[in-house]
Each structure stands twice: as C-alpha cells, then as structure tokens.
ROKOLMI-445663 format. One line per field, with one value per atom (N, C-alpha, C): atom name; residue number from 1; residue in three letters; chain; x, y, z. Coordinates in nm, 3 decimals. Example, Ala and Ser with C-alpha at 12.3 -4.5 7.8 and 13.67 -1.06 7.14 Angstrom:
<rs>
a c(N | CA | C | N | CA | C)
k c(1 | 1 | 1 | 2 | 2 | 2)
r c(ALA | ALA | ALA | SER | SER | SER)
c c(A | A | A | A | A | A)
X c(1.319 | 1.230 | 1.320 | 1.285 | 1.367 | 1.290)
Y c(-0.569 | -0.450 | -0.330 | -0.225 | -0.106 | 0.003)
Z c(0.780 | 0.780 | 0.780 | 0.708 | 0.714 | 0.787)
</rs>
This chain:
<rs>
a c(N | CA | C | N | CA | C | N | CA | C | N | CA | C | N | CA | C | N | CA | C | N | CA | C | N | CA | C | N | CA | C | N | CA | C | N | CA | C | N | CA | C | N | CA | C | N | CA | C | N | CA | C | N | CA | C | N | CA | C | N | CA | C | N | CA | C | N | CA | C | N | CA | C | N | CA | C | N | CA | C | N | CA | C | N | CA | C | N | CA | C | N | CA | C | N | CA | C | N | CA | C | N | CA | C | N | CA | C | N | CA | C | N | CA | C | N | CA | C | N | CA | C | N | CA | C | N | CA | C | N | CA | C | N | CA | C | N | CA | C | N | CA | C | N | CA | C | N | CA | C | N | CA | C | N | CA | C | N | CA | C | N | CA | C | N | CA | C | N | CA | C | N | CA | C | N | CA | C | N | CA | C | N | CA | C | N | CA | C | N | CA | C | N | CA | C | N | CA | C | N | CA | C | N | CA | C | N | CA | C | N | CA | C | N | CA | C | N | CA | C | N | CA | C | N | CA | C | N | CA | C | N | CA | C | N | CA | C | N | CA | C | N | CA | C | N | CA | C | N | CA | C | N | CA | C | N | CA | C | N | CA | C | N | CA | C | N | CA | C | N | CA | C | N | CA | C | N | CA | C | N | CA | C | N | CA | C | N | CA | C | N | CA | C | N | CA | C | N | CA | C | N | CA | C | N | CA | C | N | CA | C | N | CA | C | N | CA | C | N | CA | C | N | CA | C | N | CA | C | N | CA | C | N | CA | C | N | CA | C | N | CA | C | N | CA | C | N | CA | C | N | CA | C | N | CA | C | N | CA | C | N | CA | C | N | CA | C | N | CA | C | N | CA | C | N | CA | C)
k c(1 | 1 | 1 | 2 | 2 | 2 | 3 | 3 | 3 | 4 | 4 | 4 | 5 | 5 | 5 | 6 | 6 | 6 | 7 | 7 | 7 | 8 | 8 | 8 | 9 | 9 | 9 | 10 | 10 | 10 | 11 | 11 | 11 | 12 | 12 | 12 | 13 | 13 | 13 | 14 | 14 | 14 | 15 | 15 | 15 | 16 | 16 | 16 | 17 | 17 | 17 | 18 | 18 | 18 | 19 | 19 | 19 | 20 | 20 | 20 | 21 | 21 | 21 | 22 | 22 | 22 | 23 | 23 | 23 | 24 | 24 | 24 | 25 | 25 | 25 | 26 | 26 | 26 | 27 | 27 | 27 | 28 | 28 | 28 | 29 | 29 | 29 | 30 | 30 | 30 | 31 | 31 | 31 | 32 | 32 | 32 | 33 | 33 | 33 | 34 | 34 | 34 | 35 | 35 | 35 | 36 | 36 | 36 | 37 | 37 | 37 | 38 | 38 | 38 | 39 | 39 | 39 | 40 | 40 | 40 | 41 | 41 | 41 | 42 | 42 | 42 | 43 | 43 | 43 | 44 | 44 | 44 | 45 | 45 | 45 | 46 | 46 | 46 | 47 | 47 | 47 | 48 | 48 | 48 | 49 | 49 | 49 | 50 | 50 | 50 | 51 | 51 | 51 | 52 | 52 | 52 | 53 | 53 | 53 | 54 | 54 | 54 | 55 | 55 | 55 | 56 | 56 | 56 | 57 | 57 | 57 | 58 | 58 | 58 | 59 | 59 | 59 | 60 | 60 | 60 | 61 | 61 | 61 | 62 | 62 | 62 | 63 | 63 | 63 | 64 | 64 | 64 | 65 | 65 | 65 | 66 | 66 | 66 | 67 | 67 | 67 | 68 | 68 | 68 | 69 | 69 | 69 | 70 | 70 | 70 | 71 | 71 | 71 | 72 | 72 | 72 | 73 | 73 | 73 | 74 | 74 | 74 | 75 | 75 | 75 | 76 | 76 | 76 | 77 | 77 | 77 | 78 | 78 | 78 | 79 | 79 | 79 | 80 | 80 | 80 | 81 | 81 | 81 | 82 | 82 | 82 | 83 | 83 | 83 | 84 | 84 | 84 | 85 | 85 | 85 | 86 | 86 | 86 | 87 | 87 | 87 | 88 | 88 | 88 | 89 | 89 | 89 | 90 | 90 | 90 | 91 | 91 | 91 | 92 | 92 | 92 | 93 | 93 | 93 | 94 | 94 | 94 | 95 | 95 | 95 | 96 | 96 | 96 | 97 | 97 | 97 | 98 | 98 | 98 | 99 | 99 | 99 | 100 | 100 | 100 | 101 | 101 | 101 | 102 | 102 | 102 | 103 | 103 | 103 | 104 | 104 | 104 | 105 | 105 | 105 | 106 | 106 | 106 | 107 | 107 | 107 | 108 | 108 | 108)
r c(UNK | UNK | UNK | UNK | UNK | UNK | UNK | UNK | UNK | UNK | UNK | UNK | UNK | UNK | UNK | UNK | UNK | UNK | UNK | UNK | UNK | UNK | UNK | UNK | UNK | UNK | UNK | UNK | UNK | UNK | UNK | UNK | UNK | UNK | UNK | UNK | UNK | UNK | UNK | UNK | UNK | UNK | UNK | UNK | UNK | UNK | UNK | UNK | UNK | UNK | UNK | UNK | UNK | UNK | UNK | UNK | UNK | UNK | UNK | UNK | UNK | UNK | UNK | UNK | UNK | UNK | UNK | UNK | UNK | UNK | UNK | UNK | UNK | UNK | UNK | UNK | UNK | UNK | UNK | UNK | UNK | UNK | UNK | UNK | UNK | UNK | UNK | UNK | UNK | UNK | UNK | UNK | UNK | UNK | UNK | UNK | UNK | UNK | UNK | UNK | UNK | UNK | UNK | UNK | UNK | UNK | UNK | UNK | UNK | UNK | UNK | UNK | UNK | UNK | UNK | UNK | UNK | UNK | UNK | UNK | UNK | UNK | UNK | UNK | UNK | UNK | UNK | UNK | UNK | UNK | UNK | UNK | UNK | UNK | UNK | UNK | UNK | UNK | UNK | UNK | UNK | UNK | UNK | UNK | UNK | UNK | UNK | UNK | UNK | UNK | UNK | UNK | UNK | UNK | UNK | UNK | UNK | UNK | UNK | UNK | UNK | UNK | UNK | UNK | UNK | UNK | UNK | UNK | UNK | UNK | UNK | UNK | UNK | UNK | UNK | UNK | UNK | UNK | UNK | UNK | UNK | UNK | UNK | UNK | UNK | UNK | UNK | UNK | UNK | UNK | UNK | UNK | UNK | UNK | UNK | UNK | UNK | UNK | UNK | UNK | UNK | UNK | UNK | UNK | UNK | UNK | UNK | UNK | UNK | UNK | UNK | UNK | UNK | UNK | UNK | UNK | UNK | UNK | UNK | UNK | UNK | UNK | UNK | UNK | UNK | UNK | UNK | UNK | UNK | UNK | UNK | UNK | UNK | UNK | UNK | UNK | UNK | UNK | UNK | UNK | UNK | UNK | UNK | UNK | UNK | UNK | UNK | UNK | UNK | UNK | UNK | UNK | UNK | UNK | UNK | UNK | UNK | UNK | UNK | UNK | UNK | UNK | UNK | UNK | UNK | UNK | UNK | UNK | UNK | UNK | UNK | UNK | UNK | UNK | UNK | UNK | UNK | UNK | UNK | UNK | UNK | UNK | UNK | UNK | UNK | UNK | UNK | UNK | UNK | UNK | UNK | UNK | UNK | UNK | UNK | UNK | UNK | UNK | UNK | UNK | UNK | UNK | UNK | UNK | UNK | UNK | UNK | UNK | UNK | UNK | UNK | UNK | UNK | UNK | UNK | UNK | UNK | UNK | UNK | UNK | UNK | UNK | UNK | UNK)
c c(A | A | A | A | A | A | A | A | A | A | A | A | A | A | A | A | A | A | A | A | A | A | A | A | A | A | A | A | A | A | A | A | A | A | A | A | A | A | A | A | A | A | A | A | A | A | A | A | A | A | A | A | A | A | A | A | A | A | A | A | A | A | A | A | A | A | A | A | A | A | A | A | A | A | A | A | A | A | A | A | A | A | A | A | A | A | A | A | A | A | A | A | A | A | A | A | A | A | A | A | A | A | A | A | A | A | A | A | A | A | A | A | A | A | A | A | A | A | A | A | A | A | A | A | A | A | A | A | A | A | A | A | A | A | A | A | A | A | A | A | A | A | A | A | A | A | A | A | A | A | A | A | A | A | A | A | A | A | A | A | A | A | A | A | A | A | A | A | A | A | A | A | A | A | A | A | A | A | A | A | A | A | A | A | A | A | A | A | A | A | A | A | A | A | A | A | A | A | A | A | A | A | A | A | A | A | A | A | A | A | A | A | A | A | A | A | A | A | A | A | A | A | A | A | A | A | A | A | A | A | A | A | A | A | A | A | A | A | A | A | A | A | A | A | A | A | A | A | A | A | A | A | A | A | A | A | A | A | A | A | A | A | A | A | A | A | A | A | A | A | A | A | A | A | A | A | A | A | A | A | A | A | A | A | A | A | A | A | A | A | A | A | A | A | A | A | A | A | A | A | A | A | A | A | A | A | A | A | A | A | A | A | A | A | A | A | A | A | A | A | A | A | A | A)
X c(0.085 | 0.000 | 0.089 | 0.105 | 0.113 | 0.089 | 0.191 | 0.128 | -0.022 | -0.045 | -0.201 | -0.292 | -0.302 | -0.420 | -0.404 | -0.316 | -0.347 | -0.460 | -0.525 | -0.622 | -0.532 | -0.622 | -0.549 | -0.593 | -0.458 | -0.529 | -0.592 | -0.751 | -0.814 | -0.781 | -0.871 | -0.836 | -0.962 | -0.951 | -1.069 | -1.064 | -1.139 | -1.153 | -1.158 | -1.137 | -1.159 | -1.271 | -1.349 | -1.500 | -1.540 | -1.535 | -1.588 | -1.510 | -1.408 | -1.340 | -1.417 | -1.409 | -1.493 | -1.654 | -1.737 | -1.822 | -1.855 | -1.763 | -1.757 | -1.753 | -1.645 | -1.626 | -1.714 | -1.806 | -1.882 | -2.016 | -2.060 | -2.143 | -2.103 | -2.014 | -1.950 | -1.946 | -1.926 | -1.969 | -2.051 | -2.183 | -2.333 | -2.389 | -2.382 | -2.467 | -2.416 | -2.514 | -2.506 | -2.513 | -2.446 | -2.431 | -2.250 | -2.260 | -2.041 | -1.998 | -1.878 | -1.785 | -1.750 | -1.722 | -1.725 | -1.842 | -2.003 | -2.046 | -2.045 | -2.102 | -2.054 | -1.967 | -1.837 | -1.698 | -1.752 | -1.853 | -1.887 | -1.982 | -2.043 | -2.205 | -2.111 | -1.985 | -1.925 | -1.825 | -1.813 | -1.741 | -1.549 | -1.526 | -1.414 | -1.358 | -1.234 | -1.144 | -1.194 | -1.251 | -1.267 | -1.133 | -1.013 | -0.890 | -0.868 | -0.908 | -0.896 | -0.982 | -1.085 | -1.227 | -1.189 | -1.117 | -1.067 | -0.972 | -0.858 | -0.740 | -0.805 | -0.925 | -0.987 | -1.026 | -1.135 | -1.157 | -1.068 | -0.990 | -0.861 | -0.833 | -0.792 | -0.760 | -0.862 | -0.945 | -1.072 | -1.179 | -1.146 | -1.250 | -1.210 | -1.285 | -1.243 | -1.210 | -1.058 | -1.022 | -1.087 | -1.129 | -1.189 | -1.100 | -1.173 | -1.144 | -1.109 | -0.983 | -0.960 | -0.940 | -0.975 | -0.939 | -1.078 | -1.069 | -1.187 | -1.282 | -1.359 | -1.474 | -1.482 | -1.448 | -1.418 | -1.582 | -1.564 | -1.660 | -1.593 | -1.674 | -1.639 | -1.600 | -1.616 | -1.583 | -1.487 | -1.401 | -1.301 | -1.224 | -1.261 | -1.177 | -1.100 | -1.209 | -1.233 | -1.121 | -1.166 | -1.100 | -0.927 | -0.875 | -0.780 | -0.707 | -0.776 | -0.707 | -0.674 | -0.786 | -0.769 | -0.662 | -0.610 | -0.502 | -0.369 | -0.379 | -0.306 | -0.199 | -0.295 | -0.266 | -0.202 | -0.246 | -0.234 | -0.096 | -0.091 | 0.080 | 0.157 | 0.160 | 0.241 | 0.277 | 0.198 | 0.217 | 0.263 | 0.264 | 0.388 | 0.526 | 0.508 | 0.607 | 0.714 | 0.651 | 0.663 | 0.684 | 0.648 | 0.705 | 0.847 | 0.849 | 0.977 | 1.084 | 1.051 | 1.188 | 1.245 | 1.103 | 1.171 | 1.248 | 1.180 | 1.265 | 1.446 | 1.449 | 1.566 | 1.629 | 1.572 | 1.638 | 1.699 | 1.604 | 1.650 | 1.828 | 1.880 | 1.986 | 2.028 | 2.086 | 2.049 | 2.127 | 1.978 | 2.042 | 2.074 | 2.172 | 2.165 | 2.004 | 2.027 | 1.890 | 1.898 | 2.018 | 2.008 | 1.942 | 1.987 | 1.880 | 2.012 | 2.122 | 2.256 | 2.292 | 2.346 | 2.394 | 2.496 | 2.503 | 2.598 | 2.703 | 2.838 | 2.962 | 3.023 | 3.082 | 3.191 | 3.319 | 3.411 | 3.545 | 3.636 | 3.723 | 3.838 | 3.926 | 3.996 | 4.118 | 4.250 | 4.334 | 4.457 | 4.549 | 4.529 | 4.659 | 4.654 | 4.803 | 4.855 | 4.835)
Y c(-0.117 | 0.000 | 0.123 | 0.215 | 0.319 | 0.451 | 0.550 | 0.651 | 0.688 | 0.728 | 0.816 | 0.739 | 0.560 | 0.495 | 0.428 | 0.501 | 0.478 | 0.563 | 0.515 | 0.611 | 0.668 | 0.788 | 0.902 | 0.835 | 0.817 | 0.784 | 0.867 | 0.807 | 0.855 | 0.862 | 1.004 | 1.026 | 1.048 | 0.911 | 0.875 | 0.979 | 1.042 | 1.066 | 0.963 | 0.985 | 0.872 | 0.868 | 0.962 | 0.952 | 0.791 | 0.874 | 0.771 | 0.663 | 0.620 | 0.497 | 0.395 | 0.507 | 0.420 | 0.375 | 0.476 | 0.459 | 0.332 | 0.317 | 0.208 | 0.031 | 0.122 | -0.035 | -0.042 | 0.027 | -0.037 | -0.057 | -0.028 | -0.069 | -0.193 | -0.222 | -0.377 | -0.457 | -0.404 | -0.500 | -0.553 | -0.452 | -0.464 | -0.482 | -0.513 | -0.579 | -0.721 | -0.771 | -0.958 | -0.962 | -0.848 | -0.822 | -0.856 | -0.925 | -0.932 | -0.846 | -0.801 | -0.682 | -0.660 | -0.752 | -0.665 | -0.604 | -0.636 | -0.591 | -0.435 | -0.474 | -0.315 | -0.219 | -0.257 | -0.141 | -0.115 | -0.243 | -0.182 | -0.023 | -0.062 | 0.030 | 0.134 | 0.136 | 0.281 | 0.333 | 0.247 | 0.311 | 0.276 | 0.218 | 0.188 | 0.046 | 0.014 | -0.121 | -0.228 | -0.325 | -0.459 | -0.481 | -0.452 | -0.447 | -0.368 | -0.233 | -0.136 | -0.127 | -0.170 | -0.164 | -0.288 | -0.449 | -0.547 | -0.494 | -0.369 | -0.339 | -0.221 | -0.121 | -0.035 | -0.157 | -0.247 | -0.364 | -0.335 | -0.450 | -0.508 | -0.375 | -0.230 | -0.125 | -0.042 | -0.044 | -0.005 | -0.056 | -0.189 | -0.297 | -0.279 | -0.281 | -0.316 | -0.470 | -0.482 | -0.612 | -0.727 | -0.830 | -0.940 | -0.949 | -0.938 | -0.995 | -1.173 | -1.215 | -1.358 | -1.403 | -1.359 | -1.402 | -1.497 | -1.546 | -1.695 | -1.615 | -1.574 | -1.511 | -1.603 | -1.593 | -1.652 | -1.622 | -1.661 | -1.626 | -1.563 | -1.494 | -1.400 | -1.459 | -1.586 | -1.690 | -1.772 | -1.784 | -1.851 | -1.776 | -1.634 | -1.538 | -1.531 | -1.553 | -1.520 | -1.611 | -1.758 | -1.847 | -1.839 | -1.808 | -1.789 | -1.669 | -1.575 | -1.455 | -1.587 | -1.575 | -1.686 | -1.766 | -1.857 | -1.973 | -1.875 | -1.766 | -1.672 | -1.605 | -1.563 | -1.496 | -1.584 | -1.759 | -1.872 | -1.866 | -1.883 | -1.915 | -1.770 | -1.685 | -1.531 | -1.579 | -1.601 | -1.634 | -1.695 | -1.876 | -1.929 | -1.943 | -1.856 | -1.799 | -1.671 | -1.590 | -1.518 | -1.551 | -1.627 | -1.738 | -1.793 | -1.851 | -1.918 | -1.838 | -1.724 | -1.633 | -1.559 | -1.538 | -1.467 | -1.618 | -1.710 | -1.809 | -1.825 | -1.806 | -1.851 | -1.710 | -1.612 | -1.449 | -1.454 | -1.568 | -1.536 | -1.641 | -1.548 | -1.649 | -1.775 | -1.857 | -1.985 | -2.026 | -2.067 | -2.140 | -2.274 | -2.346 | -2.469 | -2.484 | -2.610 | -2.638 | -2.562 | -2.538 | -2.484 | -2.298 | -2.253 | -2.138 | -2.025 | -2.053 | -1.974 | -2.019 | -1.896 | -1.892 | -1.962 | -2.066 | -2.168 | -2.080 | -2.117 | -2.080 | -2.194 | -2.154 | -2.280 | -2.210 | -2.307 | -2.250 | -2.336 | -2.265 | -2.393 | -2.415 | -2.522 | -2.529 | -2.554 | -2.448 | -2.445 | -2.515 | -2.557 | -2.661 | -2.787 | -2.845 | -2.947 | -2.985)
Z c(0.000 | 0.000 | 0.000 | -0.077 | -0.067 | -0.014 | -0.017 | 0.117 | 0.059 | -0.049 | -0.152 | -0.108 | -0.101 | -0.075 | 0.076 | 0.158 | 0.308 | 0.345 | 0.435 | 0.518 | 0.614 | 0.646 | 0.757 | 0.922 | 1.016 | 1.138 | 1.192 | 1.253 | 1.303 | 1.477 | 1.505 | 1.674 | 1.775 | 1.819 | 1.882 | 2.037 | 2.113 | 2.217 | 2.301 | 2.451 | 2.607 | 2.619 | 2.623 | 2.633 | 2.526 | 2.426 | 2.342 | 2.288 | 2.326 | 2.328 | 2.477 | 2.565 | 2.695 | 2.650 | 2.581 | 2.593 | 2.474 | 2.355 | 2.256 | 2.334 | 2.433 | 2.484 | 2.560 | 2.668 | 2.733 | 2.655 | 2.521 | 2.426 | 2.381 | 2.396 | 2.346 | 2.427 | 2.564 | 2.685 | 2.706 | 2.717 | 2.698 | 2.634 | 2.529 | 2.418 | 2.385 | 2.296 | 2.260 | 2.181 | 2.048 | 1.913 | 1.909 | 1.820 | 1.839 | 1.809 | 1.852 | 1.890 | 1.699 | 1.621 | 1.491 | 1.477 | 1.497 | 1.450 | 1.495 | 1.662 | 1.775 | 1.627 | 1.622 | 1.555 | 1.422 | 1.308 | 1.229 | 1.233 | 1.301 | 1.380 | 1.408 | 1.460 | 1.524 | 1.445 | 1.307 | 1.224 | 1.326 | 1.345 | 1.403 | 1.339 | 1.364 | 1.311 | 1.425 | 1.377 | 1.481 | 1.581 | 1.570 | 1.580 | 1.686 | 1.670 | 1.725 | 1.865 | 1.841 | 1.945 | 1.996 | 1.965 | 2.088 | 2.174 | 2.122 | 2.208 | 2.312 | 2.242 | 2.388 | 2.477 | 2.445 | 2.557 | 2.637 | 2.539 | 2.656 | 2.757 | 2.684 | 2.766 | 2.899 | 2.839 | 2.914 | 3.023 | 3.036 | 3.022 | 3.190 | 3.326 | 3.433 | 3.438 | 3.546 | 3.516 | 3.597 | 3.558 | 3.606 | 3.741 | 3.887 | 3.956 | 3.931 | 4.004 | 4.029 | 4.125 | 4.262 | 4.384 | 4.413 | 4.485 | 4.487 | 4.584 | 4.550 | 4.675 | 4.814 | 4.943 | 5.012 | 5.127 | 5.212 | 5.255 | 5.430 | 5.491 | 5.615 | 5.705 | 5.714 | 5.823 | 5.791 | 5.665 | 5.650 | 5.644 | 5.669 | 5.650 | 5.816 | 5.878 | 6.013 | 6.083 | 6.050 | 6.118 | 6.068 | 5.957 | 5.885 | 5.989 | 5.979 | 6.137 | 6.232 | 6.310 | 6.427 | 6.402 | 6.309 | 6.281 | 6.304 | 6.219 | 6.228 | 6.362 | 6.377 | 6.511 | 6.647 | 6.600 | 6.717 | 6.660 | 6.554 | 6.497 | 6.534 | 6.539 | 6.553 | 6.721 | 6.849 | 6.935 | 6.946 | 6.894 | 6.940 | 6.892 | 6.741 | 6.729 | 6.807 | 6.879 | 6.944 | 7.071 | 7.117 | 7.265 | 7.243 | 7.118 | 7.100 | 7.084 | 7.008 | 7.022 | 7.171 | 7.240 | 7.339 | 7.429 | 7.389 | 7.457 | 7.430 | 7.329 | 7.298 | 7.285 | 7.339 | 7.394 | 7.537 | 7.646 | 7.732 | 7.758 | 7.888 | 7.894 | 7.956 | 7.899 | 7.947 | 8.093 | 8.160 | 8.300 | 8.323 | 8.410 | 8.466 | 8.523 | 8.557 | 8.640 | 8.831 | 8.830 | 8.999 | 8.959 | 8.860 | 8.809 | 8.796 | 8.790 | 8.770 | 8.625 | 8.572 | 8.465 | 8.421 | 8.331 | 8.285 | 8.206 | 8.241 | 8.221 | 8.129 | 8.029 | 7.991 | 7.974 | 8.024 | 7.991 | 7.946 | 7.914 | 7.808 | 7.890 | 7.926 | 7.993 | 7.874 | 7.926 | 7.807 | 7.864 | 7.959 | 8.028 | 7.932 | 7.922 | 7.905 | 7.751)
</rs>
C-alpha cells in the first residue's frame, strides 16, 4: 500500500473509546459488529476492551468466616512464634537457676 491509498489515522476521544467499549460490553451483538455500527477497526475496538474494560477480579470469593477463622489460625501461629523467640532471647540457666559458664582449659 502506498502513502495516496493509506487512510489518515483517526483520533478517537476517552469519552468515546470508553463509551464504545462499554457498548461492546453490553450488548449480545459481536464486537465486529458493535466497531462496524461505530465506524471503528474490529482491531482497534478489541485493544480499547482489553484497555478499558475493568479487570476481572480472580481471587476466589471466600466467605467471612473462612476469613475469620484464617485470622484466628493466624494470630495462634504469631504467638507461638513469638514465645519461642523470646525463649531462645533469654539467657540460658543450669537447672540450679545460675547462669551456665563454659570454659576452656589451656593446660597441658
């Protein structure tokens, strides 16, 4: 194709790029037909979609109580995680409750 029998790009507004795609959303006419009807490239009106389109949530709808119990599991684990460190913060005693010493003997 040559430059003489290219068409000139056209410059769509946000308004009406949004409002194309959500006509394409909402209707149960296929999206060529939608871009024919709006005078737009089938091409052009799948990439506003894709651009425009709010994105499909994918997180698994959970429900308030598995949410709930999930804290709860939570929070049981942070504690005894949190027990164990200060455990192994404090300093270590013999069993008579005095602080264990080791020392090296350099003799011999």
């Amino acid at each position: 194709m040559n430059d003489q029998t290219k068409k000139p790009n056209k410059s769509y507004t946000s308004e009406f790029k949004e409002s194309a795609v959500k006509l394409a959303n909402e209707t149960d006419q296929p999206v060529s037909q939608t871009a024919r009807e709006l005078g737009v490239n089938v091409n052009t009106l799948h990439t506003w979609i894709s651009k425009y389109s709010k994105p499909v949530k994918t997180v698994a709808n959970r429900s308030d109580e598995h949410i709930y119990d999930e804290v709860k599991r939570l929070k049981k684990e942070l504690a005894k995680v949190i027990q164990e460190r200060d455990l192994l913060k404090r300093p270590q005693r013999t069993l008579q409750g005095k602080l264990c010493e080791v020392r090296m003997d350099r003799s011999g």
